[in-house]
N, CA, C and O atoms as a GROMACS GRO file, in nm:
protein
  284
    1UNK      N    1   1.626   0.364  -0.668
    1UNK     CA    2   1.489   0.332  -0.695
    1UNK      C    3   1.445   0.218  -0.604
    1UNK      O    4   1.521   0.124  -0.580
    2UNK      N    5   1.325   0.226  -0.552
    2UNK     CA    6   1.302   0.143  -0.470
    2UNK      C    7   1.150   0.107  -0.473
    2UNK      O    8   1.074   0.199  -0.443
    3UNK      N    9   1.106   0.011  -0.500
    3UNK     CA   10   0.975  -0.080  -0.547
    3UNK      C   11   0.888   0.000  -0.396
    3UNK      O   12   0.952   0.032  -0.296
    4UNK      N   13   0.774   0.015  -0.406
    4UNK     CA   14   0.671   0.046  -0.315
    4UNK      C   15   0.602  -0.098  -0.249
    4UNK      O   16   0.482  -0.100  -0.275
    5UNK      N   17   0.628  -0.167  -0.203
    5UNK     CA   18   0.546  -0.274  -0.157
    5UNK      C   19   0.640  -0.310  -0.046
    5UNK      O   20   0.749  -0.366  -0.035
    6UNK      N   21   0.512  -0.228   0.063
    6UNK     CA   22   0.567  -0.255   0.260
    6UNK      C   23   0.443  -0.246   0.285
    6UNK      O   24   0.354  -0.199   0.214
    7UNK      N   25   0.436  -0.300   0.404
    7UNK     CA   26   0.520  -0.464   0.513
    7UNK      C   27   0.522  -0.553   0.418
    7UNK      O   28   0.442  -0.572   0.326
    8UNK      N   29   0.595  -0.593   0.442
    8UNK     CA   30   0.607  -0.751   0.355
    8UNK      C   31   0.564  -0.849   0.500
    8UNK      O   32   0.595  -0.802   0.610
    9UNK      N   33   0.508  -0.955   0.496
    9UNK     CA   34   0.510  -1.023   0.619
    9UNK      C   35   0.576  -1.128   0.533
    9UNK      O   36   0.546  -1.155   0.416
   10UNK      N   37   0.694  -1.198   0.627
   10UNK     CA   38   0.740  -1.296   0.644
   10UNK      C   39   0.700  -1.352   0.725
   10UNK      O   40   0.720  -1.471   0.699
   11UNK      N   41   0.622  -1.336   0.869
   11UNK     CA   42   0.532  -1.482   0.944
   11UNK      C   43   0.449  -1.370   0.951
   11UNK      O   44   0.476  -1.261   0.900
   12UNK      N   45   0.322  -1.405   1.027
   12UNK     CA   46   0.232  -1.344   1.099
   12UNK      C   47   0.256  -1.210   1.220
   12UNK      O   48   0.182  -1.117   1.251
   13UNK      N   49   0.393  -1.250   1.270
   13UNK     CA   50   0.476  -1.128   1.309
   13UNK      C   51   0.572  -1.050   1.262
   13UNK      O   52   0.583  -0.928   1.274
   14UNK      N   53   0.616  -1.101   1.226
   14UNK     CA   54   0.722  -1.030   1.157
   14UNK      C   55   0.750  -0.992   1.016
   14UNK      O   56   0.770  -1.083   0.935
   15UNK      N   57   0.754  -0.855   0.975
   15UNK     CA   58   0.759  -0.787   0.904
   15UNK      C   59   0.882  -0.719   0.808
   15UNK      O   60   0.947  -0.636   0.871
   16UNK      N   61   0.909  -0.731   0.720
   16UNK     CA   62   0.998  -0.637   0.646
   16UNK      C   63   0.962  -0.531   0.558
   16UNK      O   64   0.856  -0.526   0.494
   17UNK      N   65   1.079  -0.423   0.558
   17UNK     CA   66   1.055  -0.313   0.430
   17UNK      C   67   1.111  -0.423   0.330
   17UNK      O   68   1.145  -0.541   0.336
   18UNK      N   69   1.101  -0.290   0.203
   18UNK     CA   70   1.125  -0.371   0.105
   18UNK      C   71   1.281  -0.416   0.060
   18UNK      O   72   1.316  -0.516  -0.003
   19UNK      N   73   1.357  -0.316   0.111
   19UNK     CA   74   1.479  -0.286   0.105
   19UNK      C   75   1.555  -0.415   0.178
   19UNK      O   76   1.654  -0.468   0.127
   20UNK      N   77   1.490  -0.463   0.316
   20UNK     CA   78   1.576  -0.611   0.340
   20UNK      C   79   1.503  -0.701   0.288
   20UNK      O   80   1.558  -0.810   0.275
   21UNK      N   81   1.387  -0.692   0.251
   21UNK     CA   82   1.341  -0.797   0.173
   21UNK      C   83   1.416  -0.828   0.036
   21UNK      O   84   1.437  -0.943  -0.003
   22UNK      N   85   1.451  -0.724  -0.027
   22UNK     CA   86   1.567  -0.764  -0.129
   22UNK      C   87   1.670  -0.776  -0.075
   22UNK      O   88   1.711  -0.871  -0.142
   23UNK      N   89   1.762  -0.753   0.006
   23UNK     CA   90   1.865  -0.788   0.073
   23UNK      C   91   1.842  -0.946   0.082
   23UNK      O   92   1.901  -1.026   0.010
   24UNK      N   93   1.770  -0.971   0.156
   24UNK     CA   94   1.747  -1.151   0.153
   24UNK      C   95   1.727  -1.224   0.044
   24UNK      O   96   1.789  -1.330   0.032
   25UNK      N   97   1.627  -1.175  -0.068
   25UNK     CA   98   1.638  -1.249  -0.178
   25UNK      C   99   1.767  -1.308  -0.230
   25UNK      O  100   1.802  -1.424  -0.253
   26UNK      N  101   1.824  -1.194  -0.242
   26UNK     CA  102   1.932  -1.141  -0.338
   26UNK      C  103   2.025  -1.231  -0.274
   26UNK      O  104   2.088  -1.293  -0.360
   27UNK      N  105   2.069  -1.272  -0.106
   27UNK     CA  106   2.157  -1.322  -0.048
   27UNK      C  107   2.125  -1.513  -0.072
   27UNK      O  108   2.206  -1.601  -0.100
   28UNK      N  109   1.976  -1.522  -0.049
   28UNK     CA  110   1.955  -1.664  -0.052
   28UNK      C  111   1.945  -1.738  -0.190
   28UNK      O  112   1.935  -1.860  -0.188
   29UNK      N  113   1.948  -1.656  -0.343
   29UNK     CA  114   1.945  -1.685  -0.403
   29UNK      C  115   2.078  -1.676  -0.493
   29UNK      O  116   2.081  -1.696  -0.614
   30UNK      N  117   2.208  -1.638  -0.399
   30UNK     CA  118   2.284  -1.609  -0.444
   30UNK      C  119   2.324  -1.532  -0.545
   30UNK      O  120   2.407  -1.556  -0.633
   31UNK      N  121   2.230  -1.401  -0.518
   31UNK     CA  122   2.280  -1.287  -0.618
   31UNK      C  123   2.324  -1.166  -0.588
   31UNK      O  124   2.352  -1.071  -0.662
   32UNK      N  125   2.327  -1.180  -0.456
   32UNK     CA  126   2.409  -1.084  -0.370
   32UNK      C  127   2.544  -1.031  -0.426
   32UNK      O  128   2.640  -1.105  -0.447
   33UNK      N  129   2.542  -0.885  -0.450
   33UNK     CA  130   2.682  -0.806  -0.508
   33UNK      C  131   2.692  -0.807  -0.651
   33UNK      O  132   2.798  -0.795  -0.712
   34UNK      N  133   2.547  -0.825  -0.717
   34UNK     CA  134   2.495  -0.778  -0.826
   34UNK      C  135   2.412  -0.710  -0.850
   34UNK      O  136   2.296  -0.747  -0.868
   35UNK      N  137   2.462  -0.566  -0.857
   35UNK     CA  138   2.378  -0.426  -0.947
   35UNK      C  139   2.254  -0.470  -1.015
   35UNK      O  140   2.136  -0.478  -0.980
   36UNK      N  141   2.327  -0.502  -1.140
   36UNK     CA  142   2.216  -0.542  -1.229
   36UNK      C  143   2.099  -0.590  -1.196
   36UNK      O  144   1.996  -0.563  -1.257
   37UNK      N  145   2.106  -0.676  -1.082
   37UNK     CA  146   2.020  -0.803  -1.060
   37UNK      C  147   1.914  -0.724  -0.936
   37UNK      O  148   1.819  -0.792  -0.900
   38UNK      N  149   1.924  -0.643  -0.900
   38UNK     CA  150   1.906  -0.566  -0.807
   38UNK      C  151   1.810  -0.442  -0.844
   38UNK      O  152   1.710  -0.411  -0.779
   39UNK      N  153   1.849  -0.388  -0.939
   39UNK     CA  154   1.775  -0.302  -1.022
   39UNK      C  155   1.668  -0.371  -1.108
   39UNK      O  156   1.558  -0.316  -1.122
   40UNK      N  157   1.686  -0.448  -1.146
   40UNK     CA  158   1.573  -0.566  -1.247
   40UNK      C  159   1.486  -0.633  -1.142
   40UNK      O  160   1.379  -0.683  -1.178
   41UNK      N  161   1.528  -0.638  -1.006
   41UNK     CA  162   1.425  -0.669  -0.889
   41UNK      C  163   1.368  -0.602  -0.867
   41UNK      O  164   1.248  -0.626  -0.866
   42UNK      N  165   1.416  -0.467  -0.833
   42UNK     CA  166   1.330  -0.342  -0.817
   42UNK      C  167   1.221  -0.371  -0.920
   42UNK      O  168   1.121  -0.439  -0.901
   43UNK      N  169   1.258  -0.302  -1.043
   43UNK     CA  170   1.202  -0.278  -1.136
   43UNK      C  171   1.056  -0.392  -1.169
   43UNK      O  172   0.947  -0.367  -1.220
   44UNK      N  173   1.115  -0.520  -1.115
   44UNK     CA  174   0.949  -0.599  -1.112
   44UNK      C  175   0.902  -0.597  -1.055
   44UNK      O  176   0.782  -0.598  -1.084
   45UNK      N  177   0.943  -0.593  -0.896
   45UNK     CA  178   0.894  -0.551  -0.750
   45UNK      C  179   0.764  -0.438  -0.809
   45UNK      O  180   0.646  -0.459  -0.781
   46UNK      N  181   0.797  -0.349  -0.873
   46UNK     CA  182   0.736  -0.174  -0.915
   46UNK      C  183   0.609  -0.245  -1.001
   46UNK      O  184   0.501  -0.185  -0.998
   47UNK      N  185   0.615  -0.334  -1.054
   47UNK     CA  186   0.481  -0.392  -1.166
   47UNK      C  187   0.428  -0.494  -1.084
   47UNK      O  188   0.330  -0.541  -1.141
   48UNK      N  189   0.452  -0.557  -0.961
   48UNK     CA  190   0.357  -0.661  -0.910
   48UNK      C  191   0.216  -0.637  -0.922
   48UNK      O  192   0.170  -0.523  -0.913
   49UNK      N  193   0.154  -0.727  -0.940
   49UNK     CA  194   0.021  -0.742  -0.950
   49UNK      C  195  -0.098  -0.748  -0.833
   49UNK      O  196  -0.217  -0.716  -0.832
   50UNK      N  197  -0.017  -0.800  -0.747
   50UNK     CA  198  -0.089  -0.825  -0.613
   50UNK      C  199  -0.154  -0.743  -0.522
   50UNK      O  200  -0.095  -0.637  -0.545
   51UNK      N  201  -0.222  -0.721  -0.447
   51UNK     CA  202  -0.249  -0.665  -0.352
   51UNK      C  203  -0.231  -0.669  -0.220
   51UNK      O  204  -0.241  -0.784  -0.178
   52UNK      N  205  -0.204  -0.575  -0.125
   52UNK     CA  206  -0.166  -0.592   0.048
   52UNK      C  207  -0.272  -0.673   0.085
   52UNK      O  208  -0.381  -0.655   0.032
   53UNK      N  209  -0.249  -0.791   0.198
   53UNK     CA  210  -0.128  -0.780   0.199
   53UNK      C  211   0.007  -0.876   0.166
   53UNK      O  212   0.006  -0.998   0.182
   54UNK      N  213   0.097  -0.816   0.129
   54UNK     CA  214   0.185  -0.847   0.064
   54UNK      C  215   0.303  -0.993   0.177
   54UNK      O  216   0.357  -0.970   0.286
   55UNK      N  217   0.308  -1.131   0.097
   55UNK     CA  218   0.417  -1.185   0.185
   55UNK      C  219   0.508  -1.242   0.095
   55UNK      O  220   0.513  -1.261  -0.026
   56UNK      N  221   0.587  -1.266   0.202
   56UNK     CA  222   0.716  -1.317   0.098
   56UNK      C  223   0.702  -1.432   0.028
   56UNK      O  224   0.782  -1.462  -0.061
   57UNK      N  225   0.600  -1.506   0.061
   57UNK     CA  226   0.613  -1.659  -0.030
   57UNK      C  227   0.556  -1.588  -0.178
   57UNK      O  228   0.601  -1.606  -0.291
   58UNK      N  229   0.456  -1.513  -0.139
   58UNK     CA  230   0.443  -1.458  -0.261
   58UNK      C  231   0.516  -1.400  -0.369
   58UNK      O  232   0.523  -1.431  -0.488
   59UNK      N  233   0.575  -1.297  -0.293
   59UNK     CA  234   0.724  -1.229  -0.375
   59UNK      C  235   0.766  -1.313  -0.467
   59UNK      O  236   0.768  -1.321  -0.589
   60UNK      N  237   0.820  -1.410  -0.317
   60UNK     CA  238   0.914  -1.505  -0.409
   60UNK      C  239   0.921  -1.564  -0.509
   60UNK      O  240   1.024  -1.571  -0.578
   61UNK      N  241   0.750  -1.646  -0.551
   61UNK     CA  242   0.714  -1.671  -0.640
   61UNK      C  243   0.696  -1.610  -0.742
   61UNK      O  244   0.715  -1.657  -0.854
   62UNK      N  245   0.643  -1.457  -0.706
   62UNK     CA  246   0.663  -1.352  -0.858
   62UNK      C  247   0.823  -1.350  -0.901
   62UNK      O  248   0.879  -1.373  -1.008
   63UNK      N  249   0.858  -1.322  -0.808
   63UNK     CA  250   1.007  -1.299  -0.882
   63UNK      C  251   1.145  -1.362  -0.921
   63UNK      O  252   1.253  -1.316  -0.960
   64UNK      N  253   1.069  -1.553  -0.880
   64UNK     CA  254   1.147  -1.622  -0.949
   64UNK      C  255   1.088  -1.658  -1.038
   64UNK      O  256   1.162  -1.704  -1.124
   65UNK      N  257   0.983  -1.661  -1.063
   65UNK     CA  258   0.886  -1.592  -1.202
   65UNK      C  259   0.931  -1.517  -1.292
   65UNK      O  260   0.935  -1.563  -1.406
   66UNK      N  261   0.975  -1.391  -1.270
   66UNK     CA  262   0.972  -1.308  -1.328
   66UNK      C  263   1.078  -1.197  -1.362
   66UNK      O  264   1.060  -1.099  -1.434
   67UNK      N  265   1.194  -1.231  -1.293
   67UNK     CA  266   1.372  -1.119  -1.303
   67UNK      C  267   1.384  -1.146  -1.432
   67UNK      O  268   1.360  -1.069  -1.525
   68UNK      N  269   1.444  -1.328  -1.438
   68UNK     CA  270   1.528  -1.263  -1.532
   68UNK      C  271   1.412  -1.360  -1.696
   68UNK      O  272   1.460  -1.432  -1.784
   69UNK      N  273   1.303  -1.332  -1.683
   69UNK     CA  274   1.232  -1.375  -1.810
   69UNK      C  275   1.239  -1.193  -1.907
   69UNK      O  276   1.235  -1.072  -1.880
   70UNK      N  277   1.252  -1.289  -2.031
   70UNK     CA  278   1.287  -1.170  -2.095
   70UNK      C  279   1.405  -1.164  -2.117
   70UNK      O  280   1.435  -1.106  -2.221
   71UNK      N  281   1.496  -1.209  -2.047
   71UNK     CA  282   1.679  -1.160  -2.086
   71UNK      C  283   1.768  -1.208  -2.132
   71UNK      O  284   1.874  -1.145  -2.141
   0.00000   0.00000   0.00000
């Protein structure tokens, strides 16, 4: 399963899918080589609220917001 929200801009040039954009989260927040944590990203990634276009400061903020509330 994989959240719908591409390009992500990380600067003004440069761009990610969504797929290394969780790759990076997941690595800088040290949750890298967790399933769980990965699927529950998806899964909020899939309900963002926002509109394109989409950047990572934003992300970031939803989804240290928002993984693991609730659990």
């Amino acid at each position: 399963m994989s959240a719908v929200i591409a390009p992500i801009f990380v600067t003004w040039t440069q761009r990610w899918e969504t797929e290394q954009y969780i790759e990076h989260y997941l690595r800088i927040r040290g949750l890298a080589g967790q399933h769980d944590v990965r699927a529950r990203i998806q899964a909020v990634l899939a309900c963002y609220p926002g509109k394109p276009p989409y950047t990572k400061s934003d992300l970031d903020f939803y989804l240290d917001a928002n993984v693991f509330r609730g659990r």
